[in-house]
C-alpha positions in Angstrom: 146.5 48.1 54.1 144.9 44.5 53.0 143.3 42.9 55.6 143.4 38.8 55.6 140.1 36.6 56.4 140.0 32.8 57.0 137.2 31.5 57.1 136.1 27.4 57.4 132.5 25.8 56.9 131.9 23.3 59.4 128.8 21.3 61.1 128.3 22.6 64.6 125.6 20.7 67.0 122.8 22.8 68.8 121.9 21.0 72.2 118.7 20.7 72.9 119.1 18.1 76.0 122.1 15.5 77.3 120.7 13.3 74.6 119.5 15.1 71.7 121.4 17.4 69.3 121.2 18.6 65.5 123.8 19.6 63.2 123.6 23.2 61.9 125.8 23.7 59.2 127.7 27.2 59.6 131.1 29.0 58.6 133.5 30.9 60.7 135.3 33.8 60.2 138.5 35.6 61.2 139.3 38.9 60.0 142.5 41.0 60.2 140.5 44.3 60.5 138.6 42.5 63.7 141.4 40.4 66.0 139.6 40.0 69.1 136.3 38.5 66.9 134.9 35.3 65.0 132.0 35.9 63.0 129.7 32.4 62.6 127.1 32.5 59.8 124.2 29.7 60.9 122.1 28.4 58.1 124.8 28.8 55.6 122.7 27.3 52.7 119.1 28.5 53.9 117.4 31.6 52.4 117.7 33.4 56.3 121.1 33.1 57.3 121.9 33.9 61.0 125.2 36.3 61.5 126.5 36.1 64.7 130.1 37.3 66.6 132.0 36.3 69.6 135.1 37.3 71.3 138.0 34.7 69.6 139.2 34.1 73.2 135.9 32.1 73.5 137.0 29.6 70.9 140.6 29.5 72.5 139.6 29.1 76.0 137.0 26.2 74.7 139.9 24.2 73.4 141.0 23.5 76.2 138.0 23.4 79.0 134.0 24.3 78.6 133.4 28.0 78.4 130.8 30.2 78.0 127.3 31.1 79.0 124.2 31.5 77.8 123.4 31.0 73.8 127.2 30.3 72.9 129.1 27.5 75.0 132.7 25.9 73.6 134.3 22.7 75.2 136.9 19.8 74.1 135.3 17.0 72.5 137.1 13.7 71.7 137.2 12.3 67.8 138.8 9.0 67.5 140.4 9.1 71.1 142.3 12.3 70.7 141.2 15.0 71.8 139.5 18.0 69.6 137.6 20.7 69.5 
């Protein structure tokens, strides 16, 4: 059986306070073998690349209202007026 992966690079910001934040540039991941995951590589162009997963109902959840605790936290964001995530 072949197995399908999607995967996007993207900039995600790391907040460090209501008014700072820094883009890390990083790539998600879906895989067919793994439904219930995403797997984020941080750092994607640095020589020490951080692998991470999360459950994919994080990332659907966060679309439409904040989620999550600790390290990894998802919520809508606005671009342009419309609503995004």
């Amino acid at each position: 059986m072949q197995h399908t992966v999607v995967e996007r690079e993207l900039e995600l910001n790391l907040i460090l306070s209501p008014e700072r934040s820094i883009p890390v540039p990083a790539r998600l991941a879906y895989r067919s073998d793994d439904p219930y995951a995403v797997h984020v590589v941080f750092h994607i162009n640095s020589e020490f690349p951080v692998h991470w997963t999360f459950a994919r109902d994080l990332l659907v959840e966060g679309v439409f209202r904040p989620c999550g605790h600790g390290d990894v936290r998802v919520w809508p964001t606005k671009s342009g007026g419309a609503a995004s995530s």
